[in-house]
PASE-82361 format. One record per residue (C-alpha): x, y, z. Coordinates in steps of 0.02 Angstrom, whole numbers. Each point is the difference from the previous one (the first is absolute). Example, Ala and Ser with C-alpha at 12.3 -4.5 7.8 and 13.67 -1.06 7.14 Angstrom:
# residues 2
<pt <615; -225; 390>>,
<pt <69; 172; -33>>,
END
This chain:
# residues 406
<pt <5300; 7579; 6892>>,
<pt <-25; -52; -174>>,
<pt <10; 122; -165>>,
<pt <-192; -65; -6>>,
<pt <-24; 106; 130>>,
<pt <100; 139; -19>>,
<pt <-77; 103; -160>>,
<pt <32; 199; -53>>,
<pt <59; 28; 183>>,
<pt <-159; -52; 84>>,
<pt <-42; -161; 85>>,
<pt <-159; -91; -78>>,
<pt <-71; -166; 63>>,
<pt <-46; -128; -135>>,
<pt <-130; -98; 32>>,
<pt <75; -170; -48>>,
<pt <-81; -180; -20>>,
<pt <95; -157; 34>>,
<pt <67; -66; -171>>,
<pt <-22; -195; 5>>,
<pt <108; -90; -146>>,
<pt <-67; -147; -105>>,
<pt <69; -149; 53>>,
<pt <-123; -105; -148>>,
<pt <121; 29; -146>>,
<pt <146; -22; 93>>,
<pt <113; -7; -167>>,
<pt <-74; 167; -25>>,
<pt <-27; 97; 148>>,
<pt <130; 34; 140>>,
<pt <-16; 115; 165>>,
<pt <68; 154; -93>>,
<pt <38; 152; 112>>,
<pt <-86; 176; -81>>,
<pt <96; 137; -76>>,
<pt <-94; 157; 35>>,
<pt <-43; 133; -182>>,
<pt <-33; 171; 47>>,
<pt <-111; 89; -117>>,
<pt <-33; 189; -2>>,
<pt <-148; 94; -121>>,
<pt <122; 147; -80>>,
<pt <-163; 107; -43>>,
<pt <-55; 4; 195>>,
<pt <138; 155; 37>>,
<pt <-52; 93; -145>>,
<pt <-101; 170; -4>>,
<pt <9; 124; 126>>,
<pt <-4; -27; 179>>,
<pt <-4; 68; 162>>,
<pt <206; 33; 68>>,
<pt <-67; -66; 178>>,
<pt <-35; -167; -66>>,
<pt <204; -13; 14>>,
<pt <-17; 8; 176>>,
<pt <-167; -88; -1>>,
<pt <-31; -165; 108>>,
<pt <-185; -27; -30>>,
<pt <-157; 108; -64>>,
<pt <-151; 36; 78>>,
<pt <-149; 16; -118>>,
<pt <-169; 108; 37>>,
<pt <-140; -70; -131>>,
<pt <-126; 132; -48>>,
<pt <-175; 19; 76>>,
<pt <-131; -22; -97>>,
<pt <117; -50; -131>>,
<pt <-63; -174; -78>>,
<pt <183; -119; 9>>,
<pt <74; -19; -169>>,
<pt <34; -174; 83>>,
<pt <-176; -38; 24>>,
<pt <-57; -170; -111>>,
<pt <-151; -6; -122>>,
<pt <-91; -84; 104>>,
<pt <-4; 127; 138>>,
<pt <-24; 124; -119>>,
<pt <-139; -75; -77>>,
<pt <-84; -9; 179>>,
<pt <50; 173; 28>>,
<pt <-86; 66; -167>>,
<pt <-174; -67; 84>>,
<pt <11; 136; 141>>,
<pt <45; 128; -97>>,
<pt <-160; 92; 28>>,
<pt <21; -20; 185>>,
<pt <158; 112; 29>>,
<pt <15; -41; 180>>,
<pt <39; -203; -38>>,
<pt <108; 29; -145>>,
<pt <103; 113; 117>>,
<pt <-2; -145; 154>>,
<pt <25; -137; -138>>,
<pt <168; 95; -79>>,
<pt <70; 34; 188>>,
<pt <-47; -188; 60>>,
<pt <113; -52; -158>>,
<pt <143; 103; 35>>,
<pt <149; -29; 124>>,
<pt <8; -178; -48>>,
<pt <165; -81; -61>>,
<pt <-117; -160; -59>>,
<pt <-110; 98; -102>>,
<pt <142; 125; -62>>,
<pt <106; -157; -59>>,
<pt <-137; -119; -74>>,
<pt <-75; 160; -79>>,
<pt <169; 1; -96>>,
<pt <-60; -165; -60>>,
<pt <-166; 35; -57>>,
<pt <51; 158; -118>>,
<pt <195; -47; -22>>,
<pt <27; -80; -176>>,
<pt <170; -80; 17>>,
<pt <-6; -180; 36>>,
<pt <134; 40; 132>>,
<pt <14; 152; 37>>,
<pt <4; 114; 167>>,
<pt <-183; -55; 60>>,
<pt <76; -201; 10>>,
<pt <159; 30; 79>>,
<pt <-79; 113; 118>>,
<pt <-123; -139; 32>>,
<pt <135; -137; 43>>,
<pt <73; 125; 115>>,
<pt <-157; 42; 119>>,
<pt <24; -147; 102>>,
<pt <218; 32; 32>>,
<pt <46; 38; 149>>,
<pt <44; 188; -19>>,
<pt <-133; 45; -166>>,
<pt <48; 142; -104>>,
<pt <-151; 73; 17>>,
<pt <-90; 35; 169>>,
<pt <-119; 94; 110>>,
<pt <112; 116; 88>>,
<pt <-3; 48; 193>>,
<pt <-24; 178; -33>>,
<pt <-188; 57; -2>>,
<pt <-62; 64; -150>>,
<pt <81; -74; -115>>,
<pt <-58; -153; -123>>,
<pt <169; -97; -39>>,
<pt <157; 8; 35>>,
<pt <115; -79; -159>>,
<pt <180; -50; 18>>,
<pt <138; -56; -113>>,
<pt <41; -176; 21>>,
<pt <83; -139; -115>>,
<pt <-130; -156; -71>>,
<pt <44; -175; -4>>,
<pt <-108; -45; -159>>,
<pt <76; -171; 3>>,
<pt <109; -136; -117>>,
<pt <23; 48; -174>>,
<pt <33; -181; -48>>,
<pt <144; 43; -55>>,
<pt <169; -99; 42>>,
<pt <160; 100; 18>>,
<pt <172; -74; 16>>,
<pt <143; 55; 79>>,
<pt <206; -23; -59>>,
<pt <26; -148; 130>>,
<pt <-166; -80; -96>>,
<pt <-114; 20; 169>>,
<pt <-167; 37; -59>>,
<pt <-160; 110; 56>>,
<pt <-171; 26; -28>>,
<pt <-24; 188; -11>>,
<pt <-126; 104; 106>>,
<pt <-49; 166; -60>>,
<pt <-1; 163; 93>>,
<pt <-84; 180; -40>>,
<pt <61; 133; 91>>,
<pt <-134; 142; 22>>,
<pt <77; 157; 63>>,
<pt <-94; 161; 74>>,
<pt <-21; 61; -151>>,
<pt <-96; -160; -67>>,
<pt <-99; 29; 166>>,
<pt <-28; 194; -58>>,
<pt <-77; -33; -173>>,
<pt <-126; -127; 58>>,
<pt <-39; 117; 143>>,
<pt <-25; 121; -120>>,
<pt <-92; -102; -112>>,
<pt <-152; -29; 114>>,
<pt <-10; 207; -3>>,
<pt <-4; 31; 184>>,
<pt <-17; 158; 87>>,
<pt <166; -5; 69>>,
<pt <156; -95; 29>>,
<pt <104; 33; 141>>,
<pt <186; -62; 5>>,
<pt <68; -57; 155>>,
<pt <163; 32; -4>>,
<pt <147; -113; 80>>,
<pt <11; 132; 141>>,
<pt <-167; -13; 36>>,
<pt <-53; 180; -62>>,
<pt <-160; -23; -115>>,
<pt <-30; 118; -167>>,
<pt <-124; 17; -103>>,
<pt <55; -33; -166>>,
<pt <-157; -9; -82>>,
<pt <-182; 74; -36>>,
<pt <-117; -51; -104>>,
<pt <125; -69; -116>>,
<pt <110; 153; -11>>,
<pt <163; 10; 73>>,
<pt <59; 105; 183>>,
<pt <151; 54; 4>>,
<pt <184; -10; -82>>,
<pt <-12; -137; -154>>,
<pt <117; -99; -117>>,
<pt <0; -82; -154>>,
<pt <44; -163; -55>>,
<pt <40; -74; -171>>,
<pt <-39; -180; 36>>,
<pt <43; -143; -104>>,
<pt <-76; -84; -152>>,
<pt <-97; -156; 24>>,
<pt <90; -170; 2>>,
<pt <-60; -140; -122>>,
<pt <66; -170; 97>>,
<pt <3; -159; -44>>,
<pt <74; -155; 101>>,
<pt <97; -88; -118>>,
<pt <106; 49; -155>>,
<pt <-65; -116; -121>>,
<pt <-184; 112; 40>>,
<pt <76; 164; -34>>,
<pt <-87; 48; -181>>,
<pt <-8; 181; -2>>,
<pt <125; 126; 3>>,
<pt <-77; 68; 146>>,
<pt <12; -149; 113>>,
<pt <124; -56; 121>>,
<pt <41; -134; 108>>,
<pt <-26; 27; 196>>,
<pt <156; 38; 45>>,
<pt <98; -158; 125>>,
<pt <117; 125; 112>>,
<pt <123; -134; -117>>,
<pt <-55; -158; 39>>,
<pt <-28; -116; -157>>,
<pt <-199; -30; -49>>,
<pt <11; -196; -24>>,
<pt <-154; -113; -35>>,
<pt <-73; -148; 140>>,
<pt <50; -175; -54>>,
<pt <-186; -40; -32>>,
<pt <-11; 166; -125>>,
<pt <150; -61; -90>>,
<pt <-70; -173; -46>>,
<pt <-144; 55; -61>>,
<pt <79; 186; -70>>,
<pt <52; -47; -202>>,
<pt <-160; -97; -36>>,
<pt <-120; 62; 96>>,
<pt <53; 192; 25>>,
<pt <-118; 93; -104>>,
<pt <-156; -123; 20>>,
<pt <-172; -1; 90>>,
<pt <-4; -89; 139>>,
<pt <-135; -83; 124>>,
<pt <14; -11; 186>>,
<pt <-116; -146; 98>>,
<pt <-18; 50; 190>>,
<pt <-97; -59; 121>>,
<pt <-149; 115; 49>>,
<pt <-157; 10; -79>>,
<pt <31; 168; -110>>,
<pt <116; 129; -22>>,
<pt <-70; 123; 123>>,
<pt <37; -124; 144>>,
<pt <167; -35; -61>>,
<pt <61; 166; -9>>,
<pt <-91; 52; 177>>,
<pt <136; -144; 67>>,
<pt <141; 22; -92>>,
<pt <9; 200; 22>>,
<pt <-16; -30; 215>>,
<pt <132; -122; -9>>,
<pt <105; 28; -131>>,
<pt <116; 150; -16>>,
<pt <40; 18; -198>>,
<pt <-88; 157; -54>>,
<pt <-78; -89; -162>>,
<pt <-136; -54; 115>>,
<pt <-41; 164; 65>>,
<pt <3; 80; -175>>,
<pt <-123; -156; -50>>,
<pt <-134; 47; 138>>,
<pt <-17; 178; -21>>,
<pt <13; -16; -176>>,
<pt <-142; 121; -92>>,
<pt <82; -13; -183>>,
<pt <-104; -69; -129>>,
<pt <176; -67; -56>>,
<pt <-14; -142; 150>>,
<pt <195; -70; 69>>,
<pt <-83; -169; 29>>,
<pt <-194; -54; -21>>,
<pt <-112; -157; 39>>,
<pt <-3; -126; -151>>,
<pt <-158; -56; 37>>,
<pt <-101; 166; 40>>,
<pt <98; 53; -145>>,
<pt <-115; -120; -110>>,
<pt <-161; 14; 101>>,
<pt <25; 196; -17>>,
<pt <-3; -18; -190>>,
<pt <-136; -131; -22>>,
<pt <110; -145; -6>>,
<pt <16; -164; 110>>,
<pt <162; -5; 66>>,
<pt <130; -108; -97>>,
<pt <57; -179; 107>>,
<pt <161; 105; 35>>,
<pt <-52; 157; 60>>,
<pt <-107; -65; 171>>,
<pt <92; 50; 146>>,
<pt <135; 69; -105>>,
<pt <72; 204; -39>>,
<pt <88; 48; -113>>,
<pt <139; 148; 43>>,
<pt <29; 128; -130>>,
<pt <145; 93; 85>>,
<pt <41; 116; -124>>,
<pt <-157; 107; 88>>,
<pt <67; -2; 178>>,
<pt <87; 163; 23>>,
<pt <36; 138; 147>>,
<pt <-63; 150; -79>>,
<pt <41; 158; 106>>,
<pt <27; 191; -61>>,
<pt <161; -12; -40>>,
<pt <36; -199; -10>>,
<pt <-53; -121; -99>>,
<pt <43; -208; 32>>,
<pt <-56; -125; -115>>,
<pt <1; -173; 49>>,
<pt <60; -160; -110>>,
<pt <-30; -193; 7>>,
<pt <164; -43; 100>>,
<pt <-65; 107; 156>>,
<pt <-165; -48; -6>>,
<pt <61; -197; -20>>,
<pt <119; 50; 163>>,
<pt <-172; 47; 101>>,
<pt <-92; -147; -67>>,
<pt <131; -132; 48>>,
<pt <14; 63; 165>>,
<pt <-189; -36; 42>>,
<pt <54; -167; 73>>,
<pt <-154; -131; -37>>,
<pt <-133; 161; -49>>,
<pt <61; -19; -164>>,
<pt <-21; -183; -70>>,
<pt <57; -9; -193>>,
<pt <47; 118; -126>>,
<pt <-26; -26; -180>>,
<pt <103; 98; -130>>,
<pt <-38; 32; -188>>,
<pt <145; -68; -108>>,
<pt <81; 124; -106>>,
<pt <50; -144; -111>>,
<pt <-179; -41; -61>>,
<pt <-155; 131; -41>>,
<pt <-119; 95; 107>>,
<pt <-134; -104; 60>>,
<pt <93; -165; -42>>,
<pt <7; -80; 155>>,
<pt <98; 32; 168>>,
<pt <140; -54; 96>>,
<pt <11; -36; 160>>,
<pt <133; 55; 118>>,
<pt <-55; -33; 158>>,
<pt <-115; -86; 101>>,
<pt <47; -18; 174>>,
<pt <-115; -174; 48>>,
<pt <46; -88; -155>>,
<pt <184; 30; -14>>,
<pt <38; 97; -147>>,
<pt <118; 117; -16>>,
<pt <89; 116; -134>>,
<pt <130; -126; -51>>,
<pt <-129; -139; -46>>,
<pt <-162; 116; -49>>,
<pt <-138; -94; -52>>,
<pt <-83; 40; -184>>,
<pt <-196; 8; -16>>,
<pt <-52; 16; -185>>,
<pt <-172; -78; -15>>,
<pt <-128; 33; 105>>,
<pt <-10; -185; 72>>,
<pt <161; 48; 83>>,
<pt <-43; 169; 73>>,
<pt <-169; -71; 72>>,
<pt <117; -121; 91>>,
<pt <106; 134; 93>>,
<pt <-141; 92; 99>>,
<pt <85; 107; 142>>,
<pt <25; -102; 178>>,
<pt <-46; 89; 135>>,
END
């Protein structure tokens, strides 16, 4: 059994996908095994909790009657406002909502404000095949929530080891029971009920008081991460740590890293917009930059549509931005409680190069020459080019003559 599966003394089951290596760029991509990064939110043990939960293997959770769900999404409550003169329906429209894990996790969704916070990983998870969250056996009850470690995916980041072997790096975050005990507690339920490793079952707590014997915890303070040193400026900030291993760059980042590092960039794919793209890339693909990109709700966008970027502000779209995006990755991050990931241009060139034919060219601003004074490009799969012969467009003329190639 592998230390994947053997977390905080409990066995978890990660629901994996088959990784399937890019073979296009064979100069830059190779079958790289995957070092595993465990992650761990310091502020989830902190407060004061319940002694059992040391004990604890699971917890059962009573909602409230005639309690409207905290969970519940504006749109059900705006349909529940329009019977609030009929008592009777109100009451059978709150109790048809509840005991639901769909509706308790995509309500997390609809009110949560992070663009990846507990509501998306939650999501991901529904469909494993042991969820964290589930209706349990025992009448009465509405969920039953468990402590489990998530696979949230590739990082893009490469790591290296002393004998020079390299890996892509998957991400883990362990949730313990007390993770499972705050958002338990956060949906104010009438009770939760641990079930204890002997089987015994307490009650541990009522309407959002404690039962019993308690403890307190100091926690941690929140973690500021960033995946590469040459990112790291705040005080605050650290690198994710490597359990030693050496953070190195892909062969295609390095060609293009001194001068094209800090520039805009523009990705051609093949799909009509960016809403289709991401819908394939995020079932296929395991690098968590595509997940953050689909359930992003940030005004500060990690990648957006050229084109409907235009036609959104009363402009026709330029010859280079039709069936092109343009990746900003600076706003990709993992915000939890207590952890915060930001994202840079070397993993989020790591996901795009590993899109086999999806992605068909990417163009790159020169750093040598002014903002909006032509573009580079560094790729483009059909005709040939690659970083170490990039081809310059300057005037128009030539940009018209490099539409994308599906």
């Amino acid at each position: 059994m592998t230390n994947e599966e053997i977390i905080c003394n409990y066995i978890v089951v990660i629901h994996r996908k088959i990784y399937k290596p890019s073979f296009v760029l064979i100069r830059y991509m190779t079958d790289l095994q995957v070092h595993t990064t465990y992650i761990k939110d310091p502020i989830g043990k902190s407060g004061k909790f319940p002694t059992a939960l040391r004990e604890a293997e699971s917890l059962l959770v009573q909602e409230r009657s005639n309690f409207v769900p905290i969970y519940m999404p504006s749109s059900a409550m705006n349909v529940l406002e329009s019977t609030v003169s009929q008592p009777e329906e109100a009451r059978e429209s709150i109790e048809a909502f509840k005991g639901n894990v769909k509706k308790l996790v995509y309500g997390m969704l609809d009110w949560g404000s992070e663009t990846f916070g507990t509501g998306i990983i939650l999501s991901k998870d529904l469909d494993s095949q042991i969820p964290a969250i589930t209706i349990p056996k025992e009448s009465g009850y509405s969920f039953e929530f468990k402590p489990k470690a998530f696979n949230l995916g590739l990082t893009g980041r490469l790591l290296e080891d002393d004998g020079g072997q390299r890996y892509q790096e998957r991400l883990i975050l362990i949730c313990d029971i007390y993770d499972a005990y705050n958002l338990a507690s956060f949906i104010s339920p009438e009770k939760i009920v641990a079930v204890l490793k002997d089987g015994r079952k307490l009650l541990i707590n009522y309407k959002n008081n404690e039962v019993g014997p308690t403890e307190t915890f100091n926690g941690g303070s929140k973690k500021f991460y960033v995946l590469h040193e040459e990112k790291k400026w705040l005080d605050k900030q650290e690198v994710l740590p490597t359990a030693g291993l050496k953070i190195v760059f892909s062969d295609f980042y390095e060609k293009i890293r001194e001068k094209y590092g800090r520039s805009s960039m523009l990705v051609g794919h093949k799909f009509e917009n960016l809403k289709e793209l991401l819908s394939y890339v995020s079932a296929v693909d395991e690098h968590v930059y595509w997940d953050i990109c689909v359930n992003n709700n940030d005004p500060n966008v990690p990648i957006f549509d050229c084109e409907a970027f235009r036609r959104n502000h009363g402009q026709e779209p330029w010859s280079e931005d039709i069936n092109r995006v343009q990746p900003i990755p600076s706003n990709a991050s993992i915000p939890l409680d207590g952890i915060h990931i930001v994202f840079d241009k070397a993993a989020v060139i790591q996901a795009l190069v590993s899109l086999d034919d999806v992605i068909r060219d990417i163009w790159m601003e020169p750093l040598d020459r002014g903002i909006n004074d032509g573009w580079d490009i560094v790729l483009d799969r059909s005709r040939g080019i690659i970083p170490e012969n990039p081809v310059k467009l300057i005037t128009k003329e030539e940009i018209i003559a490099y539409p994308v190639l599906k």
